[in-house]
Structure formats: structure tokens, C-alpha cells
C-alpha positions in Angstrom: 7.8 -8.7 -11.4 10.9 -8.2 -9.1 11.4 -4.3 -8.1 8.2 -3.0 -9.1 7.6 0.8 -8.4 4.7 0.7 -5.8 5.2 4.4 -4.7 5.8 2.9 -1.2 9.1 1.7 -2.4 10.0 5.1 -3.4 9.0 6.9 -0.6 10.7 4.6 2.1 13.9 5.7 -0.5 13.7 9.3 0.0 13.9 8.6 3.7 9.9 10.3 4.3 8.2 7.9 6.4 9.4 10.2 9.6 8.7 13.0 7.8 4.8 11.9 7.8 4.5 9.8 10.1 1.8 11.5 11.7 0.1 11.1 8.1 0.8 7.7 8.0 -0.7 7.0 11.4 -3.7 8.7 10.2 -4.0 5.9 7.1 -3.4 3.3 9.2 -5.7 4.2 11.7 -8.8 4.2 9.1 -7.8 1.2 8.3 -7.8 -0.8 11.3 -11.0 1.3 11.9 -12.6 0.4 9.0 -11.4 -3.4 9.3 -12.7 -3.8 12.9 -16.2 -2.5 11.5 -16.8 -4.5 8.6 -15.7 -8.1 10.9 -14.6 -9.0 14.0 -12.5 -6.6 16.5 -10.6 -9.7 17.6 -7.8 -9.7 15.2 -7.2 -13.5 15.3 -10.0 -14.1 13.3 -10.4 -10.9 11.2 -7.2 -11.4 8.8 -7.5 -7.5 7.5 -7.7 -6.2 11.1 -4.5 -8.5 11.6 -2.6 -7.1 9.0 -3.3 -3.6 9.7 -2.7 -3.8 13.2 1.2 -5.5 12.1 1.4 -2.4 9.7 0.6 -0.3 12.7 3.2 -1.9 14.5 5.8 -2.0 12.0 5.3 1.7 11.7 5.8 2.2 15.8 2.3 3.9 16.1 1.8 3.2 19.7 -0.8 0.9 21.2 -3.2 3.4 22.2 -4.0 5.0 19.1 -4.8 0.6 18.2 -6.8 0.4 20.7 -8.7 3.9 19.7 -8.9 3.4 16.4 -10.7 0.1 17.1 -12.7 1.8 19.5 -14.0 3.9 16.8 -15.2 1.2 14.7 -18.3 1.2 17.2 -18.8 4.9 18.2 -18.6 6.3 14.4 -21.7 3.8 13.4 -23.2 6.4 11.2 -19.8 6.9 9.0 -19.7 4.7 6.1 -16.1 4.2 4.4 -15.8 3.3 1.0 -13.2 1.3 -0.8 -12.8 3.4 -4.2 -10.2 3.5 -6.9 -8.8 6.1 -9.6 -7.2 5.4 -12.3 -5.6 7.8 -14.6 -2.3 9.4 -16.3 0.3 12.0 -14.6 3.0 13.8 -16.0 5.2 12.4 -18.6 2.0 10.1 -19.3 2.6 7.7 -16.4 0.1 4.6 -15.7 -1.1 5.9 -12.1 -3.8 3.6 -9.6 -5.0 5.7 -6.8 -6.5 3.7 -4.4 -8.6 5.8 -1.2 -10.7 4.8 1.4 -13.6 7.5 2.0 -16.7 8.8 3.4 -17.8 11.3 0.8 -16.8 9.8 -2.8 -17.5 13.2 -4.0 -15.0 15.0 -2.0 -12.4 12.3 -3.0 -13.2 12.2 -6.2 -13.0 16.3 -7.0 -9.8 16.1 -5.1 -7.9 13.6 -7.6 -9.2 15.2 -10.4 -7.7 18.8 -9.5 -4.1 16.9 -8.6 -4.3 15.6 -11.7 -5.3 18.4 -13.7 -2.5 20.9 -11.9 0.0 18.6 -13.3 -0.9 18.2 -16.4 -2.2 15.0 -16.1 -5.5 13.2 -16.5 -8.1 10.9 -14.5 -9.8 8.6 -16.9 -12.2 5.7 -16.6 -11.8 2.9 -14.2 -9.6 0.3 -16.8 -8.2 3.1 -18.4 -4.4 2.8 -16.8 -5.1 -0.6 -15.2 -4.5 -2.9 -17.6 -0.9 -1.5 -17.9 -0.7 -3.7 -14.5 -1.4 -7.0 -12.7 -2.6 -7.3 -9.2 -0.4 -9.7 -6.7 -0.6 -10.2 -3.0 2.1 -9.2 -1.0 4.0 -9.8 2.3 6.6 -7.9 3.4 8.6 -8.8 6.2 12.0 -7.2 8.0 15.3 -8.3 6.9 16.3 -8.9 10.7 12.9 -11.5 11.2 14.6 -14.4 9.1 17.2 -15.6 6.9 17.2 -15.3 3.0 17.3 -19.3 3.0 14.8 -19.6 5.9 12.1 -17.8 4.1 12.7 -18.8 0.3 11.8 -22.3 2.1 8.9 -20.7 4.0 7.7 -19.0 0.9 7.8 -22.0 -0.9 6.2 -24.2 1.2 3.4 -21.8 1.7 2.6 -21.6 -2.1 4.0 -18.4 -2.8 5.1 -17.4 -6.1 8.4 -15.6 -5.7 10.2 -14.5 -2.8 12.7 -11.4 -3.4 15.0 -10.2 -0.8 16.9 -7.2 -0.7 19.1 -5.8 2.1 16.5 -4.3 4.4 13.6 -6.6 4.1 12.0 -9.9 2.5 9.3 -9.5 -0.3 6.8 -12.3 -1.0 4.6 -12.7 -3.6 1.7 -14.5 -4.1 -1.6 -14.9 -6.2 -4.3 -12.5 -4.6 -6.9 -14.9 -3.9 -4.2 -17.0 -1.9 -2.8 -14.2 0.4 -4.1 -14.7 3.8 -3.7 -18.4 3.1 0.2 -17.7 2.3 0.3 -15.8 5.2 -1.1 -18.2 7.5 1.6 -20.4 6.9 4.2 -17.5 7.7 2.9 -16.6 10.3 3.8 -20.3 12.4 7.5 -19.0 12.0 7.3 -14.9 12.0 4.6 -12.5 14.3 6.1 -9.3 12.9 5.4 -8.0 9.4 5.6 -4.5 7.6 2.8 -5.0 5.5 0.4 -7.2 3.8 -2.0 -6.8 0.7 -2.9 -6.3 -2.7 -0.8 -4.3 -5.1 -0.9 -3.4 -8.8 2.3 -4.5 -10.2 3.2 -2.9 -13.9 3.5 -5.2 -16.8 6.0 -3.3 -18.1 7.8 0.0 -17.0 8.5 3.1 -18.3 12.1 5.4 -18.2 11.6 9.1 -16.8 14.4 11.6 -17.5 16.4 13.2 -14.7 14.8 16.7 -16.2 11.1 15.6 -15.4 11.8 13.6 -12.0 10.7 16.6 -9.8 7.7 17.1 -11.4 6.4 13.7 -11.3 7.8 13.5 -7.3 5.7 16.2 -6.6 2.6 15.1 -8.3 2.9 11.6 -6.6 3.3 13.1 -2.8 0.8 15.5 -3.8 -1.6 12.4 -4.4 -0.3 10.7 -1.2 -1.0 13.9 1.2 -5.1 13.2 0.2 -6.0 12.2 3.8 -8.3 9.8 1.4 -5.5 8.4 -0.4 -4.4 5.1 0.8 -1.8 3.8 -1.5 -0.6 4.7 -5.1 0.7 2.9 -8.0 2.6 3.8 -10.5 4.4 2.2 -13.9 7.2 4.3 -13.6 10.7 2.8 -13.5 12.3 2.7 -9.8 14.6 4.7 -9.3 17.7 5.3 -6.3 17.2 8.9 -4.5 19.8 10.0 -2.5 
């Protein structure tokens, strides 16, 4: 389960989250949007509004574009957002999840589809790459927040499942179903997190040659610049970009 290749991973690798940071504003902002109209706009007892506003934060998108996007939550009544996921195979046949968050499923849905087909890939059914993966919950927190040793104990008392640190930051993992509840118990000790929710981890992962890296890089940003897209998943092996 350690190292999985959530395309995140990848991305904060090749150094891009200032490259789109306006992009990943934008993401974020739906999302607290979104959040704040489905439950409460006070984010003490709305857990997803919480966590998006700490991604928010963690991301240094300043506090008015917060307070907008909650704002919008009530003026954009009539705009229904849906919570929609593709599932399919890219290049070099790899296991891909693309979850979006849209107004018009039929927009989002042509859009995959022609990503996918440019690269010579395919969108199949909704199971079709899925069960190449298992979902977990996840909380990620910065390496400067806590000690290795403070938050094993932390993890562990909260009934996490495994807690994985690495130079920059602290990754805990947890059953889904238990994630806000995990959290909770974090959050006694820590205020500041880079991001918290569900992810598809691969069972098992699969080796792409140098020669076909490009390809498969471009086909996975591609997917990522969808202003529907909100995160993508991939079975591919992780791999260091310098």
C-alpha cells in the first residue's frame, strides 16, 4: 500500500503545482463550493467543507477566494454539481480512475472519452479498471507539523491503519468509512493539513519503459487540465522525475 501512484504524487514530483496553480485554485474552489452547498457553510461541523478549506490553505489560495467560493454555494442555487467517475485504460494499457465533479455529465463525459481516444487509450464501463484498485482514506499532513514518532503514536491511537512518512510530509491511512473519525482525533494535536479523502490505491502496479513515459505524462495532464477533472488515479509504478 506504501508509495502508491495517485497522480498527485507525481505531479508534486515534476515540481507543477506553481505551474497550475491557478488550475488548482479553480478545483479547490468547486469543491469548497460544492461542500458548503450540500451541508453547512460553518466548517466545524461540515467535515468536507473542513477539509477542503485546509487543502485550500495548504495550497496558499488566499482567504478571499474561501470566502467567495463559499459565497457561491448560495448565489449559484440553480447549478447542480455532480460527483461522477470514469474509469478506463490509457496508453501502455494502464488502470486509469478519473474522478470529476460537474454540471453537465454530458460535456464531461465527451471530454474523457476524446482524451482517451487521442492516446490510444479507452474508457470502459464503470468496474472495468476499478477492481485493479482498493479505496483507502487518506490524511496528509506537512513534514514540519509533527515528528515521525509523534504521529506514528497519533495515527495509532486514532485507528489508523498505517502511517508512512517520507521526507516532506506524513501520509496516514485509514479505512474509508473511518476517515473523518481518524481525523478528528488528529486534529486535537495538528490544524494544518494538505489534504484529506478517498483514494483508489492499486493492488498491484505495473513497470512503464523510459521510451513510453512521455506519452503516458502527457495523457495524464491532459486528463488533469479538464476543469471537470478532480483527481486521477493510476496503476502505474511511481516513478522519480527530475
Amino acid at each position: 500500500m506504501a508509495g502508491h501512484s495517485h497522480w498527485a504524487g507525481i505531479k508534486y514530483k515534476k515540481g507543477k503545482a506553481d505551474k497550475h496553480r491557478s488550475k488548482i485554485f479553480s478545483k479547490i474552489s468547486k469543491e469548497i463550493t460544492v461542500a458548503a452547498k450540500l451541508g453547512s457553510r460553518d466548517s466545524q461541523t461540515n467535515p468536507r467543507l473542513r477539509s477542503a478549506i485546509q487543502s485550500a490553505r495548504s495550497a496558499n489560495m488566499p482567504k478571499d477566494n474561501i470566502e467567495r467560493a463559499i459565497d457561491r454555494s448560495e448565489i449559484n442555487q440553480d447549478t447542480n454539481y455532480e460527483n461522477l467517475r470514469y474509469e478506463g485504460f490509457g496508453p501502455e494499457k494502464i488502470a486509469v480512475i478519473v474522478e470529476t465533479l460537474t454540471d453537465n455529465k454530458n460535456r464531461t463525459a465527451s471530454n474523457i472519452r476524446t482524451i482517451f481516444q487521442k492516446y490510444g487509450g479507452n474508457l470502459g464501463t464503470l468496474g472495468s479498471a476499478s477492481h485493479n484498485f482498493n479505496q483507502f482514506g487518506i490524511i496528509r499532513i506537512n513534514k514540519k507539523e509533527i515528528s515521525d514518532e509523534e504521529i506514528l503514536e497519533l495515527a495509532i491511537d486514532a485507528g489508523a491503519n498505517e502511517c508512512i512518512s517520507d521526507k516532506n510530509t506524513h501520509e496516514i491511512i485509514c479505512n474509508k468509512e473511518e476517515l473523518y473519525k481518524v481525523k478528528k482525533v488528529i486534529e486535537q494535536k495538528i490544524s494544518n493539513f494538505i489534504f484529506t479523502g478517498i483514494e483508489w490505491i492499486p493492488l498491484n502496479k505495473i513497470d512503464i519503459k523510459k521510451d513510453n513515459l512521455q506519452v503516458i505524462l502527457s495523457f495524464l495532464e491532459t486528463i488533469e487540465e479538464d476543469s471537470d477533472v478532480q483527481n486521477v488515479f493510476t496503476n502505474m509504478k511511481e516513478i522519480n522525475i527530475n
